[in-house]
C-alpha positions as CSV (number, residue, x, y, z in Angstrom):
1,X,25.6,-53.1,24.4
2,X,23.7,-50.2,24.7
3,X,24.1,-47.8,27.7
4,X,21.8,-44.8,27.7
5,X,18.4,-46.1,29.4
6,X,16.3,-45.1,26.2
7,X,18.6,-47.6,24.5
8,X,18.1,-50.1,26.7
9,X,14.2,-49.6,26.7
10,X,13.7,-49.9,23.0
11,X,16.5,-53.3,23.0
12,X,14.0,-54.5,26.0
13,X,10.9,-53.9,23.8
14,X,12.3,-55.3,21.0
15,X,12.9,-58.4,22.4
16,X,9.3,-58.6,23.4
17,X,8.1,-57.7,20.6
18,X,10.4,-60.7,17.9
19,X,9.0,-63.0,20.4
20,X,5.7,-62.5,19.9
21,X,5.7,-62.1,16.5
22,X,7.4,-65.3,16.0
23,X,4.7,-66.6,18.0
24,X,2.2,-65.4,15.7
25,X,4.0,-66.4,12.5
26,X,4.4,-70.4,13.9
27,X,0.4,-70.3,14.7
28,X,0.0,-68.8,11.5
29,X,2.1,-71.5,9.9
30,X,1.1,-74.5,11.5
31,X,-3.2,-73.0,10.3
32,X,-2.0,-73.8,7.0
33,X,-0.4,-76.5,7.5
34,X,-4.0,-77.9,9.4
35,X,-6.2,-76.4,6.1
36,X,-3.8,-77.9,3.8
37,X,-4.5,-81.0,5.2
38,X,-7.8,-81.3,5.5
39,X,-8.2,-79.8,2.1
40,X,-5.8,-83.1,0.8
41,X,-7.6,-85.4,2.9
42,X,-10.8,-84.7,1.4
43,X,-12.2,-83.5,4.8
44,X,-13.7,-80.5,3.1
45,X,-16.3,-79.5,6.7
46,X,-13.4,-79.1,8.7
47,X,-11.5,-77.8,6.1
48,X,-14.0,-75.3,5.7
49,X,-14.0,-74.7,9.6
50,X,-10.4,-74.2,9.4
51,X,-10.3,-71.9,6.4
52,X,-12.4,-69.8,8.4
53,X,-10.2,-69.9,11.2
54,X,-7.5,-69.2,9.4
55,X,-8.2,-66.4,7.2
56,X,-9.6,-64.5,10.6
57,X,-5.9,-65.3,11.8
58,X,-4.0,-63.7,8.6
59,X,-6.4,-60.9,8.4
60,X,-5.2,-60.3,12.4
61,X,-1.7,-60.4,11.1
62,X,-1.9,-58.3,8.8
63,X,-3.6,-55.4,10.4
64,X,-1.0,-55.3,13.2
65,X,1.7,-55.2,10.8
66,X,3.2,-58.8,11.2
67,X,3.0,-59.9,7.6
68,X,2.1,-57.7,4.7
69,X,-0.8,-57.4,3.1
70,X,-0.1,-58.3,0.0
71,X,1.5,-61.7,1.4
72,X,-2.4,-61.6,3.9
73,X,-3.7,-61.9,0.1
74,X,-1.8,-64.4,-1.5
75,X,-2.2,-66.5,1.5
76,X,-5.9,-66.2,1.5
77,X,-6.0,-66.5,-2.5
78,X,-3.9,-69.5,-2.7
79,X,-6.5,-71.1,0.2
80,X,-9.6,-70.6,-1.1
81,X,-8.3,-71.1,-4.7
82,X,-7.4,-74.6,-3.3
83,X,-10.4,-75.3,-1.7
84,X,-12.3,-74.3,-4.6
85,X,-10.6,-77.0,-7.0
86,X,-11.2,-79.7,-4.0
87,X,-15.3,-79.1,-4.1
């Protein structure tokens, strides 16, 4: 365990900061689990809702550095390609 109070600071903060992300990535996974759904369910107005929702969400990720943007992309890609193929 860490002694010097810097140490114990940053261990503190990082702490803090795991559980938020993990937060953020469980909202993020249960969104596309919900537009998924609604996509395969044919219930393309609230899938559409959702979508929306959703892509707001992994653009918000993103930005603050909790996924990458490249993964922000594929997410968003893969959604809307999935969407498109269900209209």
């Amino acid at each position: 365990m860490a002694t010097h109070a810097s140490a114990l600071k940053a261990h503190r903060q990082s702490l803090k900061n795991r559980e938020h992300n993990r937060q953020f990535r469980a909202r993020l996974r249960n969104a596309l689990k919900g537009v998924r759904t609604a996509i395969d369910g044919n219930d393309l107005a609230g899938a559409k809702t959702a979508l929306k929702q959703t892509i707001s969400l992994i653009d918000k990720m993103a930005s603050k550095g909790i996924i990458h943007r490249n993964a922000a992309g594929r997410y968003k890609s893969r959604l809307t390609t999935r969407m498109a193929a269900r209209s």
